[in-house]
N, C-alpha and C positions, 0 to 999 in steps of 0.2 A: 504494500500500500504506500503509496508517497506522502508528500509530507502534508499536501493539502487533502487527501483524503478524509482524515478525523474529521476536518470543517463540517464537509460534508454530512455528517451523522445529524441528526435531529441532537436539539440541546439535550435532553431525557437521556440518551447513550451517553453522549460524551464527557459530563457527568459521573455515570455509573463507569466507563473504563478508567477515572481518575480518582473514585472515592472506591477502596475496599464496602464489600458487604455491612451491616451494622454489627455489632458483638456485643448484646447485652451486658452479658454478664463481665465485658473488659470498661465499660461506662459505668457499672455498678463498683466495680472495682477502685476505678479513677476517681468517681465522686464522693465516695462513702470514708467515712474520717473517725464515726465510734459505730465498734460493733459488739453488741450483748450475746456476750455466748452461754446460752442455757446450756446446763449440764454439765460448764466447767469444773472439770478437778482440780484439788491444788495438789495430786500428787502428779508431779514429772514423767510417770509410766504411763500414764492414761492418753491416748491417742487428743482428747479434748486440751488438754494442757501444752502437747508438743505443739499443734496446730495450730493455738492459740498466741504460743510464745512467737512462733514464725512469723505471724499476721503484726504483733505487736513491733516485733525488728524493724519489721517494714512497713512502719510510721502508724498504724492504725490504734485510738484507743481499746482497750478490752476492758470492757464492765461484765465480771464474772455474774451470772444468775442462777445460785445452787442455796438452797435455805439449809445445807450440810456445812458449811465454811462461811467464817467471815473474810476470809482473804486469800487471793490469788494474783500472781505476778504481779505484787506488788498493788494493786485494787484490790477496793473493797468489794465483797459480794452481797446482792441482795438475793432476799429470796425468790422472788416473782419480779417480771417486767416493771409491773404495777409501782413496784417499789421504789425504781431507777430515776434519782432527780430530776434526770439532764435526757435528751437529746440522744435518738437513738436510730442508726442510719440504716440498719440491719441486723436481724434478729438471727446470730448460727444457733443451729438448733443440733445438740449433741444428744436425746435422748431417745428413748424407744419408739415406735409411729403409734403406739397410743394412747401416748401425749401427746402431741404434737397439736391434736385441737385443741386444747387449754391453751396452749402456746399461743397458738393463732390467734387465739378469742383476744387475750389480751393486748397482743400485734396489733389487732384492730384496732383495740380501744383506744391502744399507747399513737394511732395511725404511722404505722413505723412504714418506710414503702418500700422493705425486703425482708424479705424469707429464704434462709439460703437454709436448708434440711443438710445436712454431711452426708456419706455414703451409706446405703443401707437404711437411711429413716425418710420411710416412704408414706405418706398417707393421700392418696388423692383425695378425699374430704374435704379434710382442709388446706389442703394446696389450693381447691378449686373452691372454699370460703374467701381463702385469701385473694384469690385474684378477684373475684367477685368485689370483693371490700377494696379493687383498685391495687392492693399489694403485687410488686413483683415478686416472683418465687422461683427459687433454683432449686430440687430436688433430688436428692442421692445422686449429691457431687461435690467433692472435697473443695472447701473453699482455698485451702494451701496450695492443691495441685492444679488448681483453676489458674489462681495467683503467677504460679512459677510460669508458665504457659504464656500468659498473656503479659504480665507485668515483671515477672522473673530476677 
């Protein structure tokens, strides 16, 4: 194709050959600044603590939500959402999928506008409450491995 061929495209192509596809979850990544991780452990063996410390390296606050602990990487834990003073950009949710709607419920209430479930905690219910309620939602997918991929 020569060099005035691109001209040629309708604006709508020419466009889309110079912008990649969109990536949700790498804009979720970009803009999001505290993330409340239910289900954090403060012990260092627990898959919720490693993933969490990683997120924190790399600049994001962690507001632990486990009513088991008062403290994790250095934050305070509360016990419920509900509880969390401040400003909350995304909800990782480390626990079983049936919790996951109490999770949700109070996502809603808190209007948090992400859901990122980790791998293995699946509940379409409330994945499809939450989007209902406008929440974005990432589903049995490790926010760490997401992270290195796009933001690395």
């Amino acid at each position: 194709m020569h060099s005035g061929a691109a001209r040629c495209l309708p604006l709508q192509y020419r466009s889309m050959a110079a912008n990649p596809l969109p990536d949700p979850m790498m804009e979720l990544l970009k803009r999001s600044e505290t993330i409340a991780v239910v289900g954090l452990s403060d012990s260092p063996l627990r898959p919720s603590h490693g993933v969490s410390a990683y997120m924190q390296i790399h600049g994001y606050r962690i507001i632990p939500v486990n009513p088991n602990i008062t403290e994790a990487l250095g934050e305070t834990a509360y016990p419920t959402l509900l509880d969390i003073p401040e400003r909350i950009d995304v909800v990782n949710i480390f626990r079983r999928p049936e919790f996951v709607e109490e999770i949700v419920d109070q996502a809603i209430h808190r209007q948090v506008p992400a859901i990122w479930m980790q791998e293995q905690v699946i509940n379409e219910r409330a994945a499809e409450k939450a989007r209902r309620a406008g929440i974005f939602v990432v589903m049995d997918r490790c926010i760490l491995k997401e992270h290195k991929i796009r933001l690395g």
